[in-house]
PASEBA-1860 file (N, C-alpha, C; in nm, 3 decimals):
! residues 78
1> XXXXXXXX> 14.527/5.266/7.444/14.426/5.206/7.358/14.485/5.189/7.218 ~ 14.456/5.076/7.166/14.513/5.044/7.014/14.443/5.082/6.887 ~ 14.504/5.162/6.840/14.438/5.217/6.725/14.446/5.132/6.614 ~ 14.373/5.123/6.509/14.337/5.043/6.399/14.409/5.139/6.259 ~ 14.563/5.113/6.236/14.608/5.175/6.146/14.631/5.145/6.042 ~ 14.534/4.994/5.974/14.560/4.904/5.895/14.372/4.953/5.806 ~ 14.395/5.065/5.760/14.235/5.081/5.682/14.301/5.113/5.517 ~ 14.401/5.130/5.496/14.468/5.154/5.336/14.401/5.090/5.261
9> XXXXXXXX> 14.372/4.959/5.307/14.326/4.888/5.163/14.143/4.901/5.148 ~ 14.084/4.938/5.269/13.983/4.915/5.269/13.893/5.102/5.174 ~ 14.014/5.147/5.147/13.960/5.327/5.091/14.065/5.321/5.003 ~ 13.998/5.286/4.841/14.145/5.326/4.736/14.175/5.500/4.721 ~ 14.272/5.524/4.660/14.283/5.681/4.658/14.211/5.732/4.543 ~ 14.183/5.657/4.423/14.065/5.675/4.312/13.945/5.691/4.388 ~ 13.890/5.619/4.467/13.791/5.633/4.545/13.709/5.742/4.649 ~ 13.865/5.802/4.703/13.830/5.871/4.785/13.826/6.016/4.712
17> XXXXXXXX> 13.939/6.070/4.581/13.891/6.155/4.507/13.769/6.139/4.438 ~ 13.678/6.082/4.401/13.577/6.029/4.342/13.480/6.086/4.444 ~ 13.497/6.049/4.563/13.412/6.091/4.687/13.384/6.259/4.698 ~ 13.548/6.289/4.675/13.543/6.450/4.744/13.513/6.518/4.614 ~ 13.478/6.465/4.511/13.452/6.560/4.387/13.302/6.580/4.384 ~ 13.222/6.425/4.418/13.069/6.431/4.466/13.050/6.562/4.570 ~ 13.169/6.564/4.645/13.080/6.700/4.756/13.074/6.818/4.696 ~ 13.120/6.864/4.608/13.117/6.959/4.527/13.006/6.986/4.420
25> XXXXXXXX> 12.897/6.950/4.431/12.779/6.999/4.355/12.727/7.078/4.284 ~ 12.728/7.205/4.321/12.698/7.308/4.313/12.753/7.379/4.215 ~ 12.810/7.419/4.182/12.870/7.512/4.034/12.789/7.592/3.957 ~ 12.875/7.697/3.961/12.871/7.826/3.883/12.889/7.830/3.707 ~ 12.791/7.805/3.656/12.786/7.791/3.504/12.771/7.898/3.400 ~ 12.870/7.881/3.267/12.850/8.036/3.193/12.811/7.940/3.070 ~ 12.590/8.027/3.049/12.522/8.020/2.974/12.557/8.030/2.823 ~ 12.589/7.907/2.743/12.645/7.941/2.610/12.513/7.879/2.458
33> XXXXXXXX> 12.513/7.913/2.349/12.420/7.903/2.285/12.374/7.774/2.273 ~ 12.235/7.746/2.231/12.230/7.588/2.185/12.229/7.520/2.359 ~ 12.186/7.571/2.433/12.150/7.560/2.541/12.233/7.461/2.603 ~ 12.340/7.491/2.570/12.425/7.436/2.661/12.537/7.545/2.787 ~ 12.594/7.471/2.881/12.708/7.533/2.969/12.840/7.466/3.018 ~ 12.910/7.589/3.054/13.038/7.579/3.076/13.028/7.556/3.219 ~ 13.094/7.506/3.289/13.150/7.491/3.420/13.196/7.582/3.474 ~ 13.218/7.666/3.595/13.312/7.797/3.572/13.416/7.756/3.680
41> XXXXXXXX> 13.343/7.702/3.782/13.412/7.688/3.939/13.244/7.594/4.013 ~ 13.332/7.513/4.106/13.249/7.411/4.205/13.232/7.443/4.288 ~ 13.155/7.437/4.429/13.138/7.463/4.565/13.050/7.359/4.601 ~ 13.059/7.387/4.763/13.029/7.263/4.868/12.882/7.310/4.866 ~ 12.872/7.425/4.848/12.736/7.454/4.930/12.695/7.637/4.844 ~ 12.582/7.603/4.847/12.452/7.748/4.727/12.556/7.886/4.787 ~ 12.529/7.888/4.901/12.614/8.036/4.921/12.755/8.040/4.892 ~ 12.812/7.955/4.885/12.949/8.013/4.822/12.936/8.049/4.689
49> XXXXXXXX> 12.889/7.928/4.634/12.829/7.946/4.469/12.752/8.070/4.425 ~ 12.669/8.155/4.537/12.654/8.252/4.490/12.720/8.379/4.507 ~ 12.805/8.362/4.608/12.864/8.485/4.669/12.955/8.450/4.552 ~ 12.988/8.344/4.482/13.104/8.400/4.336/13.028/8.415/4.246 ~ 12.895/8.396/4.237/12.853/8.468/4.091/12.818/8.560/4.103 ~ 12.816/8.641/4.224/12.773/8.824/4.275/12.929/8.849/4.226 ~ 13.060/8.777/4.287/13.141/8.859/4.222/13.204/8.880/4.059 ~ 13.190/8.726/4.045/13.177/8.702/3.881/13.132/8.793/3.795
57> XXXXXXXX> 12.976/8.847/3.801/12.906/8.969/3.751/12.938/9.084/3.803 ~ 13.026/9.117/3.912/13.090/9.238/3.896/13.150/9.267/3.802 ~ 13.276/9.137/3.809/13.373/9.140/3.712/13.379/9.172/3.538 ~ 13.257/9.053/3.516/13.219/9.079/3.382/13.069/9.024/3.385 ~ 13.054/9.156/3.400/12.857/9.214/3.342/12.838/9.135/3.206 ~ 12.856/9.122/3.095/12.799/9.116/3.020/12.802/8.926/2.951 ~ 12.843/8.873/3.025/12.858/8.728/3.028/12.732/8.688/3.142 ~ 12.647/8.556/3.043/12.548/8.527/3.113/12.589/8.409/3.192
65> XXXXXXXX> 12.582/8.400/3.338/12.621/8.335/3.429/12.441/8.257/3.515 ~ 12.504/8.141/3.584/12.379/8.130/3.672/12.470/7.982/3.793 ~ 12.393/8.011/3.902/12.417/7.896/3.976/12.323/7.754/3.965 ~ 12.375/7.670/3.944/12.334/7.528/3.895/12.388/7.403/4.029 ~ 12.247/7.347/4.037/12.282/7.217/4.115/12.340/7.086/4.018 ~ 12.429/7.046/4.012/12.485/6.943/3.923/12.539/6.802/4.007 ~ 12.431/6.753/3.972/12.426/6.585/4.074/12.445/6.435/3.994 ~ 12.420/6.483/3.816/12.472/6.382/3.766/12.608/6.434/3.674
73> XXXXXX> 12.724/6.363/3.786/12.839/6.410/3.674/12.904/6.308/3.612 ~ 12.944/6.268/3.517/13.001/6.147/3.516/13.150/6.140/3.512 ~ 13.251/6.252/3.525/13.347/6.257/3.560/13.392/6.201/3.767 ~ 13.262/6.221/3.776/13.258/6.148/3.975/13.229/6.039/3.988 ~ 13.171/5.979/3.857/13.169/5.845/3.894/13.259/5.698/3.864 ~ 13.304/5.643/3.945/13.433/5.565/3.931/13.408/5.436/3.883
END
């Protein structure tokens, strides 16, 4: 059976990083004044994102951390 190995042009490589950065939503944010945040680290999905901010706050207690859904980024959009 003949496979179709001619799809290069139809998926640029800007594109497809653009894609896989959208799956990454989720992120772990450190609460800074003036109500803004830092980014800390991304994940696919809530439980990873939280199983690192359980370890995050092991690490350092006294830094205010939280898990955040982040769906408008404009670094993902191409």
């Amino acid at each position: 059976m003949p496979q179709n190995r001619d799809y290069s042009d139809s998926v640029s490589p800007s594109g497809a990083i653009a894609y896989k950065k959208r799956l990454s939503s989720w992120a772990v944010a450190r609460l800074l004044p003036d109500t803004q945040q830092e980014i800390i680290a991304r994940f696919r999905n809530q439980s990873d994102a939280e199983g690192h901010l359980r370890l995050l706050r092991q690490l350092t207690p006294d830094v205010s951390l939280m898990v955040v859904f982040d769906c408008q980024r404009n670094e993902a959009v191409v």
